[in-house]
C-alpha positions in Angstrom: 55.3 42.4 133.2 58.5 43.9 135.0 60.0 40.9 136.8 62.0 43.0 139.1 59.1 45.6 139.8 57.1 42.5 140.8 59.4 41.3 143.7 59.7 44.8 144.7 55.9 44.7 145.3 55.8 41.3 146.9 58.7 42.1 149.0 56.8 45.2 150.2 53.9 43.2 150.8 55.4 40.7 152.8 57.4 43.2 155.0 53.7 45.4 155.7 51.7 41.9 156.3 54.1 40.2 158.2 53.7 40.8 162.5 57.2 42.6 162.8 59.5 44.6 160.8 62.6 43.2 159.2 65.4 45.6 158.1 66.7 42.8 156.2 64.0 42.9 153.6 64.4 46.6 153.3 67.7 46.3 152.3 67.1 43.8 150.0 64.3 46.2 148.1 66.5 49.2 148.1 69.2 46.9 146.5 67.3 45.9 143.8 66.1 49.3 143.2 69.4 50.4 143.2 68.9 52.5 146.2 71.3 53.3 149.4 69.4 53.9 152.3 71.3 57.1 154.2 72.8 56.2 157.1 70.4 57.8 159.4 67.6 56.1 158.5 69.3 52.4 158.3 70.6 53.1 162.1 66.9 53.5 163.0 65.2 51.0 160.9 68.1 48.5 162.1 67.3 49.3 165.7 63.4 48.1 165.7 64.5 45.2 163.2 62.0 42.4 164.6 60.0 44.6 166.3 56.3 43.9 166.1 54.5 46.3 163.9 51.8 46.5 167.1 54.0 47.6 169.5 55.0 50.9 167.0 52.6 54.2 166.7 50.7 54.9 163.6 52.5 57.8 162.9 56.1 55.7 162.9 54.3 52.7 161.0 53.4 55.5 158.7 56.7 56.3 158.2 58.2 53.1 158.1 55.8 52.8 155.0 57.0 56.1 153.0 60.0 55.5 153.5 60.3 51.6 152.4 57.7 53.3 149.5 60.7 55.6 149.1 63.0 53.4 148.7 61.5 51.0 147.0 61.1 53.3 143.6 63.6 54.5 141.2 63.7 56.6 137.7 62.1 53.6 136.2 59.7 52.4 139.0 57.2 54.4 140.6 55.2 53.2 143.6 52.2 54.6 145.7 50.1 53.2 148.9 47.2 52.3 146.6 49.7 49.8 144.6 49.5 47.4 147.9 46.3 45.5 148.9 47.8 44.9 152.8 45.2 43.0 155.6 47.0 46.1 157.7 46.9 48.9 155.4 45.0 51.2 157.4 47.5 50.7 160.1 50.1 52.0 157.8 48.5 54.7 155.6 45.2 56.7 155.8 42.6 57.0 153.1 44.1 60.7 151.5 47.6 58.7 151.2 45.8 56.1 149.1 44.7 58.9 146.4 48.2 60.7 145.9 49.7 59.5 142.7 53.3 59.2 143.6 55.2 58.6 146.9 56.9 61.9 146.3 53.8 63.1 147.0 53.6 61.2 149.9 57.2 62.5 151.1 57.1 66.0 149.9 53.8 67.7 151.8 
């Protein structure tokens, strides 16, 4: 067991099956992936920070989840959509996602 690949994956869990999204615990996994989210992408994930996930489209849900997915992996810790049982997982991926084997794969089509 990888203790800090396991709070990764509870932290991501908790973020997708909570009601609203929370930068906070974005930062917190790209930290301890030793990650820096680009400035870009912080701005925009800091600007719906609390905003309930039904209030988003699925297409930005989707992204909000590749990119947390993103980073939430490193050289040593690999995660794809099927590594997360979520109540709300078809709000956040589709069933193809849940079959690619990588998040780069996810990212790079």
């Amino acid at each position: 067991m990888d203790p800090k690949k396991e709070a990764i994956a509870l932290a991501v869990s908790k973020l997708f099956n909570s009601k609203h999204f929370s930068v906070c615990d974005v930062e917190n996994i790209a930290k301890l992936s030793k990650n820096v989210i680009d400035k870009e992408k912080h701005d925009i994930m800091h600007t719906i920070h609390c905003v309930n996930y039904s209030e988003m489209t699925q297409e930005f849900r989707k992204w909000l989840f590749e990119t947390v997915l993103y980073f939430a992996s490193n050289d040593d810790i690999t995660f794809n959509a099927s590594d997360f049982n979520m109540k709300q997982a078809g709000e956040f991926i589709s069933p193809q996602d849940k079959k690619k084997p990588t998040i780069n794969s996810m990212l790079l089509r």
